[in-house]
Chimera marker file (.cmm) of the C-alpha trace (Angstrom):
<marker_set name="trace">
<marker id="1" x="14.259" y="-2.965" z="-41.922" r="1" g="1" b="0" radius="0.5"/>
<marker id="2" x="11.510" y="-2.896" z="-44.956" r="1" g="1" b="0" radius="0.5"/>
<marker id="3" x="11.593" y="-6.077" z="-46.882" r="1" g="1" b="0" radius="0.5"/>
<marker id="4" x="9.795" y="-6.064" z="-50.534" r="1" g="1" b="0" radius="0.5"/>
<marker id="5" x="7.241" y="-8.667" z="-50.781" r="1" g="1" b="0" radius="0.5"/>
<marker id="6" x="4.872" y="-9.491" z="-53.721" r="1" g="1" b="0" radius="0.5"/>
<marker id="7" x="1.340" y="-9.810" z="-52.480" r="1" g="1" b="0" radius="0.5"/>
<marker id="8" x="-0.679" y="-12.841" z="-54.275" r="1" g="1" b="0" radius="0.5"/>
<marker id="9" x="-3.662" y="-13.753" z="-52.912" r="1" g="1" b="0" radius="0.5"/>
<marker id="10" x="-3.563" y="-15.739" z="-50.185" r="1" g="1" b="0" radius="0.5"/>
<marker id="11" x="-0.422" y="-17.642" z="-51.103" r="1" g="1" b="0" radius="0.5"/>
<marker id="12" x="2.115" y="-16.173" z="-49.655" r="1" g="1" b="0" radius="0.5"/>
<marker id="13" x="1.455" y="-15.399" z="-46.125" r="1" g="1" b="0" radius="0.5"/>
<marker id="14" x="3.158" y="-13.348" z="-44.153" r="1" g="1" b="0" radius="0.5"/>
<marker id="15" x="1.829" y="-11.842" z="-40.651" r="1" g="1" b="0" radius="0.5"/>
<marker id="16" x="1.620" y="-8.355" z="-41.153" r="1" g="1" b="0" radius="0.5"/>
<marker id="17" x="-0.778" y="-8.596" z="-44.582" r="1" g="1" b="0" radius="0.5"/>
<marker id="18" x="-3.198" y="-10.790" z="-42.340" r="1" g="1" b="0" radius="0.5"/>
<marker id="19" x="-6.827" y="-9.337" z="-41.228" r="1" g="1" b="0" radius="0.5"/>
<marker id="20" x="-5.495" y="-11.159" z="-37.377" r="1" g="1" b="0" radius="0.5"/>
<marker id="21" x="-1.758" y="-9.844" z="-37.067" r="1" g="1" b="0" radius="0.5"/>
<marker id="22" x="-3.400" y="-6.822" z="-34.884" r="1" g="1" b="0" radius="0.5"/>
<marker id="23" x="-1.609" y="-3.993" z="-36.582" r="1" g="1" b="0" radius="0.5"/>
<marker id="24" x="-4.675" y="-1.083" z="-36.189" r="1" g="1" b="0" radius="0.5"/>
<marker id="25" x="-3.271" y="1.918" z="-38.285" r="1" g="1" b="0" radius="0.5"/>
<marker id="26" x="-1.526" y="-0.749" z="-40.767" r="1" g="1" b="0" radius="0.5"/>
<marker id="27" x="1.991" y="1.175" z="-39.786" r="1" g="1" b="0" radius="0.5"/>
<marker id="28" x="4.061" y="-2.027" z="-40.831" r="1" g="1" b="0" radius="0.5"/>
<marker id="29" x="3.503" y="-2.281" z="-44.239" r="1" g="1" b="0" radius="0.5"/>
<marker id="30" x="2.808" y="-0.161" z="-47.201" r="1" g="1" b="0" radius="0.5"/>
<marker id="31" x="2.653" y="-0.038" z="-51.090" r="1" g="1" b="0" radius="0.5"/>
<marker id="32" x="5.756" y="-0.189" z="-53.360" r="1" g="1" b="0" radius="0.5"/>
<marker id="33" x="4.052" y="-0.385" z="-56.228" r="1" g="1" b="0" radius="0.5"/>
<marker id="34" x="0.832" y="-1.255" z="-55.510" r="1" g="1" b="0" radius="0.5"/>
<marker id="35" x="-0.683" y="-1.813" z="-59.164" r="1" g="1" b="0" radius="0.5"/>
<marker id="36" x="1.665" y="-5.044" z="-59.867" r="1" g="1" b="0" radius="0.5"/>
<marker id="37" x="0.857" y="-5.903" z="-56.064" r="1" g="1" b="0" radius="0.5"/>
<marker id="38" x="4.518" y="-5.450" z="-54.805" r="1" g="1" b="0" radius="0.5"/>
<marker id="39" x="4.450" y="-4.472" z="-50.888" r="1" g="1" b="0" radius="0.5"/>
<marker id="40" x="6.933" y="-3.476" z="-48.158" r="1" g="1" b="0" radius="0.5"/>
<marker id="41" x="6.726" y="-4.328" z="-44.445" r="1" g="1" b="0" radius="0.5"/>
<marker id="42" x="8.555" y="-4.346" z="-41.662" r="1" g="1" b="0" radius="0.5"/>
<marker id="43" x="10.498" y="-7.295" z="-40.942" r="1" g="1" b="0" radius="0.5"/>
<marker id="44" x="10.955" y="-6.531" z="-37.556" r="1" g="1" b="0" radius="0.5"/>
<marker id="45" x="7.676" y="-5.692" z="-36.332" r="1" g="1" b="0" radius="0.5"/>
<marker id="46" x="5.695" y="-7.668" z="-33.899" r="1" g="1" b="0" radius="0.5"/>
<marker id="47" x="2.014" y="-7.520" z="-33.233" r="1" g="1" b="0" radius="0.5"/>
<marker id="48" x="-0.223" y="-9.458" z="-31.298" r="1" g="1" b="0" radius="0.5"/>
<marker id="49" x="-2.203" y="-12.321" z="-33.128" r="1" g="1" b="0" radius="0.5"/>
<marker id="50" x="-5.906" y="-12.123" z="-32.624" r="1" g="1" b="0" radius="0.5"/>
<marker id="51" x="-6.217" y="-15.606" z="-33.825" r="1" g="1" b="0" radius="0.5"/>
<marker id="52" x="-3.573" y="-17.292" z="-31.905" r="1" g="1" b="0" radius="0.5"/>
<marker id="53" x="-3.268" y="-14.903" z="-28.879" r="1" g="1" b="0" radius="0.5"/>
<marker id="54" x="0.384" y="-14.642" z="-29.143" r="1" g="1" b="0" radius="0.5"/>
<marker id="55" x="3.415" y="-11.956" z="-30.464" r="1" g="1" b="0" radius="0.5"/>
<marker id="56" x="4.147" y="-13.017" z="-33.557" r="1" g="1" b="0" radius="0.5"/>
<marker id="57" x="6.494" y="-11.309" z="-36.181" r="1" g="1" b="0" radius="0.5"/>
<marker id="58" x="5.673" y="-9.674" z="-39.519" r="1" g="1" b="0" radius="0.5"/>
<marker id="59" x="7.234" y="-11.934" z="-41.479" r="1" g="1" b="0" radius="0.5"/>
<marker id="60" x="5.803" y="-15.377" z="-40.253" r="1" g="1" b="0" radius="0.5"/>
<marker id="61" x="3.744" y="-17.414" z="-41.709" r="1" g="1" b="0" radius="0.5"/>
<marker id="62" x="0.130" y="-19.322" z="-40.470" r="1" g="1" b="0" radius="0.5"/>
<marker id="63" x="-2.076" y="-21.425" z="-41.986" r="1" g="1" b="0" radius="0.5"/>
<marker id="64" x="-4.469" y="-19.525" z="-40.288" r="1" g="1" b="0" radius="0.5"/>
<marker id="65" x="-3.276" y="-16.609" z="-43.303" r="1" g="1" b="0" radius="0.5"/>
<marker id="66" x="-6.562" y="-14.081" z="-43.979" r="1" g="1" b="0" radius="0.5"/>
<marker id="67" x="-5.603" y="-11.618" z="-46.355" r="1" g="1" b="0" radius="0.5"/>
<marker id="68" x="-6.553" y="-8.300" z="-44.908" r="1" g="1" b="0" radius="0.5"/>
<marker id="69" x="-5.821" y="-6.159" z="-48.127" r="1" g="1" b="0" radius="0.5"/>
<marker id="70" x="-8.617" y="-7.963" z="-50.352" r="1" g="1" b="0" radius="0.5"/>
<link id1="1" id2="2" r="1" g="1" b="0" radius="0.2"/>
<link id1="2" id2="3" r="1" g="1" b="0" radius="0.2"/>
<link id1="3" id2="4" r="1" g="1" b="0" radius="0.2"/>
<link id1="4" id2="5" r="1" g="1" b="0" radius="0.2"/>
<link id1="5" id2="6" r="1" g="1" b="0" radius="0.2"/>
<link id1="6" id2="7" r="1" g="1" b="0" radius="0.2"/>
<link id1="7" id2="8" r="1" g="1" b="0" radius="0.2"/>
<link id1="8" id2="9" r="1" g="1" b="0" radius="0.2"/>
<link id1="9" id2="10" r="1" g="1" b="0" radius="0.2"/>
<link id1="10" id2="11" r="1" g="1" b="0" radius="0.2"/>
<link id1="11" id2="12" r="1" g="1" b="0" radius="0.2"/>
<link id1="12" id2="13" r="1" g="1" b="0" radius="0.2"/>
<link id1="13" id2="14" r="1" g="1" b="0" radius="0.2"/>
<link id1="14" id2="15" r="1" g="1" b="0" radius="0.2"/>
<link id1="15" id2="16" r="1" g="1" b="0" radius="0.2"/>
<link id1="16" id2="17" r="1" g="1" b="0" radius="0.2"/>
<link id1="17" id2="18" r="1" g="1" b="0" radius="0.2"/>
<link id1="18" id2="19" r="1" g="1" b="0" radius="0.2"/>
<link id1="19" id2="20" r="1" g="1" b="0" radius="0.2"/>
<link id1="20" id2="21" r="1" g="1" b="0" radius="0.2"/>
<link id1="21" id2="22" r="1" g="1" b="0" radius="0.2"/>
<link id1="22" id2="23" r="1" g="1" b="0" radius="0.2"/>
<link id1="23" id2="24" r="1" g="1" b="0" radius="0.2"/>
<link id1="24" id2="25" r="1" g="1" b="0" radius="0.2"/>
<link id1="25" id2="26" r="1" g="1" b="0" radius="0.2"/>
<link id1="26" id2="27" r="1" g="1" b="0" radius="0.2"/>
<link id1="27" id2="28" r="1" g="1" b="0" radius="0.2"/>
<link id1="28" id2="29" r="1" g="1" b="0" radius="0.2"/>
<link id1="29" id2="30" r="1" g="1" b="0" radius="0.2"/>
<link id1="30" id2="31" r="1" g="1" b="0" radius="0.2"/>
<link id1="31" id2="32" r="1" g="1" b="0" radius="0.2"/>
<link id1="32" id2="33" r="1" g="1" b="0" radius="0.2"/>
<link id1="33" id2="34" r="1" g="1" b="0" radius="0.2"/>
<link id1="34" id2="35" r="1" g="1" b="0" radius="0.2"/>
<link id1="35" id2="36" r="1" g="1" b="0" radius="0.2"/>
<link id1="36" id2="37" r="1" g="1" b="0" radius="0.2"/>
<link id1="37" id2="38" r="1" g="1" b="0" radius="0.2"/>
<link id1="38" id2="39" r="1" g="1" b="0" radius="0.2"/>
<link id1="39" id2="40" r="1" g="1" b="0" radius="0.2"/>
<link id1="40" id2="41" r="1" g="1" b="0" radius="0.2"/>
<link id1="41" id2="42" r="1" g="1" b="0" radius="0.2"/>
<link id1="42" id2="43" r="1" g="1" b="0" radius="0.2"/>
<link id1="43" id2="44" r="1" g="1" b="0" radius="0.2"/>
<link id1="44" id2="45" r="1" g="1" b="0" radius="0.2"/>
<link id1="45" id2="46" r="1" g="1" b="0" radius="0.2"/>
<link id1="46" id2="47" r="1" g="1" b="0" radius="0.2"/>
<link id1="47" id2="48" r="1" g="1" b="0" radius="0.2"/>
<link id1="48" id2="49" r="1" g="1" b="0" radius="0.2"/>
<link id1="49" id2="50" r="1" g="1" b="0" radius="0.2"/>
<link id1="50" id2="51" r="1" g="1" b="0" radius="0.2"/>
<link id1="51" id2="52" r="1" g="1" b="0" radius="0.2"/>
<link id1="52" id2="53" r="1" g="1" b="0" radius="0.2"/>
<link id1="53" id2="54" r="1" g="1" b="0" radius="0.2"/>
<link id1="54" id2="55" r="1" g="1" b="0" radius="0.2"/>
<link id1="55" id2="56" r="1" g="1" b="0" radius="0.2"/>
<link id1="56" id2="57" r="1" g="1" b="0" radius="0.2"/>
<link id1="57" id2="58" r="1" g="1" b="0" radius="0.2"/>
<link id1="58" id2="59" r="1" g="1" b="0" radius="0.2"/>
<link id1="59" id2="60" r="1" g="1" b="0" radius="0.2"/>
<link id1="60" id2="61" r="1" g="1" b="0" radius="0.2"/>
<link id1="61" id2="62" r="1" g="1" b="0" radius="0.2"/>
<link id1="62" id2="63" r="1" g="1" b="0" radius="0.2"/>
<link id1="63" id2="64" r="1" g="1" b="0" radius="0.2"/>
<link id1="64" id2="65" r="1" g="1" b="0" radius="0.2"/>
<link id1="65" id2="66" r="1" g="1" b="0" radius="0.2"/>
<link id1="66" id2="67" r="1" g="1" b="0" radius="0.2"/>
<link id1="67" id2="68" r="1" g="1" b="0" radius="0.2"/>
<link id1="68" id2="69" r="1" g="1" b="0" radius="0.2"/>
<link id1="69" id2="70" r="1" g="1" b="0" radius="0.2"/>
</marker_set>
């Protein structure tokens, strides 16, 4: 299932927009409209966490949150 999600920085974290949620091809997420930085990802996705070592789903949250789209 694709949630909507509006990307703002670093303040609202989520999993699969961070540079650590080990998602190589970027296959869980992608642009809804892009220019007003509205994103979709998959909500039930589950990669590992490079910082943590551990599963974790797309839609958690860390403070450990580094924006891998800017």
């Amino acid at each position: 299932m694709m949630a909507a999600f509006k990307l703002d920085g670093n303040k609202n974290q989520r999993c699969a927009f961070c540079k650590y949620w080990y998602d190589q091809t970027n296959q869980y997420i992608k642009p809804q409209d892009a220019k007003h930085g509205i994103w979709k990802f998959e909500t039930t996705a589950k990669c590992l966490c490079l910082k943590w070592n551990l599963q974790k789903g797309a839609g958690m949250r860390c403070e450990k949150f580094e924006n891998k789209l800017g």
